[in-house]
C-alpha positions as CSV (number, residue, x, y, z in Angstrom):
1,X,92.1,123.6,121.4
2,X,91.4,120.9,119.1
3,X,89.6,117.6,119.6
4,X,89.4,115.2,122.2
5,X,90.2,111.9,119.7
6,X,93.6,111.6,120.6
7,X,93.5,112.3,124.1
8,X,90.7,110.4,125.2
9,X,92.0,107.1,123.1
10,X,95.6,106.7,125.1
11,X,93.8,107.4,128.3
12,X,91.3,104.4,127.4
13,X,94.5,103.0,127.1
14,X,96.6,103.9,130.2
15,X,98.4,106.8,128.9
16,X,98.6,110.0,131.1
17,X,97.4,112.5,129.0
18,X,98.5,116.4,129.8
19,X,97.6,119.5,126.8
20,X,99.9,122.1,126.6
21,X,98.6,124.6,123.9
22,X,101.8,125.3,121.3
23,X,100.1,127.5,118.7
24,X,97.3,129.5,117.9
25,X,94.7,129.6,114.9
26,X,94.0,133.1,113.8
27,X,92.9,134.8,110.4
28,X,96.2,136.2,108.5
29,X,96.2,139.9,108.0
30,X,96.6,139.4,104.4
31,X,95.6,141.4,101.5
32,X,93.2,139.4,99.3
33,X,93.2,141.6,96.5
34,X,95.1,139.0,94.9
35,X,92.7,136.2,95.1
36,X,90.1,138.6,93.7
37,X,91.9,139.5,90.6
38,X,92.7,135.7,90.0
39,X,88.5,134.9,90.5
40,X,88.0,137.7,88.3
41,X,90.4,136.4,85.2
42,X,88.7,132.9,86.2
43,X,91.9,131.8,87.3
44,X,91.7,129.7,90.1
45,X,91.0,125.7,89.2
46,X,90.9,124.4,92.9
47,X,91.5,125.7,96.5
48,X,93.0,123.2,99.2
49,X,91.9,123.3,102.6
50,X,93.8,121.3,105.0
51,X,91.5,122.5,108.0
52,X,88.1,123.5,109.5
53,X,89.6,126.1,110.8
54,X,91.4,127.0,107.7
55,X,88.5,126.8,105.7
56,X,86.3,129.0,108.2
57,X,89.0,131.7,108.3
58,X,89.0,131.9,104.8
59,X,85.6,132.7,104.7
60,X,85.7,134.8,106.9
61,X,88.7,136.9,105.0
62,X,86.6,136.8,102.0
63,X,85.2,140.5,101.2
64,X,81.4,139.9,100.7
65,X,81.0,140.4,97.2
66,X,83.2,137.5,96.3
67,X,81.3,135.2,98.8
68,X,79.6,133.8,95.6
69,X,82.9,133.2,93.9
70,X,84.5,131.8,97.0
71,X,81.1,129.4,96.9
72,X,81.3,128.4,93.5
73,X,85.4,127.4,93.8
74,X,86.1,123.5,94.0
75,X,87.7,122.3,97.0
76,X,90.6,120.0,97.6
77,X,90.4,118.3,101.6
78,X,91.8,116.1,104.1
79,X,88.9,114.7,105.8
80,X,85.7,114.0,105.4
81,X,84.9,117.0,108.4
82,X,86.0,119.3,106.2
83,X,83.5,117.9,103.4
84,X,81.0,118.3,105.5
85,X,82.0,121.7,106.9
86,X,81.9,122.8,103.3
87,X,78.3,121.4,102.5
88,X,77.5,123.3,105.6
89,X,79.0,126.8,104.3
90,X,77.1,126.5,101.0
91,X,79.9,125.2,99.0
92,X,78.3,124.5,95.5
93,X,80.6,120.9,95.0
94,X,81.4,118.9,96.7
95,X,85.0,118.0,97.6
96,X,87.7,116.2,97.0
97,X,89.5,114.1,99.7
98,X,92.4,113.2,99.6
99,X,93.5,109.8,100.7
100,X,96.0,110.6,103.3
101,X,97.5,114.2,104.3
102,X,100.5,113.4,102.3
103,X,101.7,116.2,99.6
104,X,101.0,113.6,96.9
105,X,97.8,112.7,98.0
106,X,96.9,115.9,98.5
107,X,98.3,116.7,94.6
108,X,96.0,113.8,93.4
109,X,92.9,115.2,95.0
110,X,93.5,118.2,93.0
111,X,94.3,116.2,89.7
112,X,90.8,114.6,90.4
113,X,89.1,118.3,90.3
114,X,90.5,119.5,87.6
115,X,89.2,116.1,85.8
């Protein structure tokens, strides 16, 4: 899977371009009764996505009665397609990007939320 961006650029430039899928995406069997007791003691300042498909999966694992809380949670992202995935899921803020995908950046992003 994933998108054509890389591909399609070093083919425009000459590259010989083969996939070979290495991994797949699928939603953790996880127990989320965790994450429910932290929304519940309010205890969650920010969430970071690093993925569409991270953040999809994750609302997909969400039980229904927390869809609000999930909703209402600020966001920490890499990219501006994840801001926009967000807006398009019902998140009630809007995002934080960070500048690049690097840990620090990403830990800035989240300083600026909690701000």
């Amino acid at each position: 899977g994933g998108r054509e961006l890389l591909g399609s650029t070093l083919r425009s430039r000459g590259a010989n371009v083969d996939y070979i899928e290495c991994y797949r995406r699928l939603i953790p069997d996880s127990d989320s009764s965790l994450l429910y007791e932290c929304w519940d003691e309010k205890n969650i300042p920010v969430i970071v996505v690093t993925s569409n498909e991270s953040l999809s999966n994750l609302v997909k694992m969400v039980a229904s009665e927390y869809q609000q809380n999930l909703l209402a949670s600020s966001l920490g992202v890499v990219s501006e397609r994840t801001v926009n995935l967000a807006n398009e899921l019902g998140f009630e803020h809007k995002p934080e990007v960070a500048n690049t995908v690097s840990n620090e950046a990403i830990f800035e992003a989240i300083q600026r939320v909690q701000h």
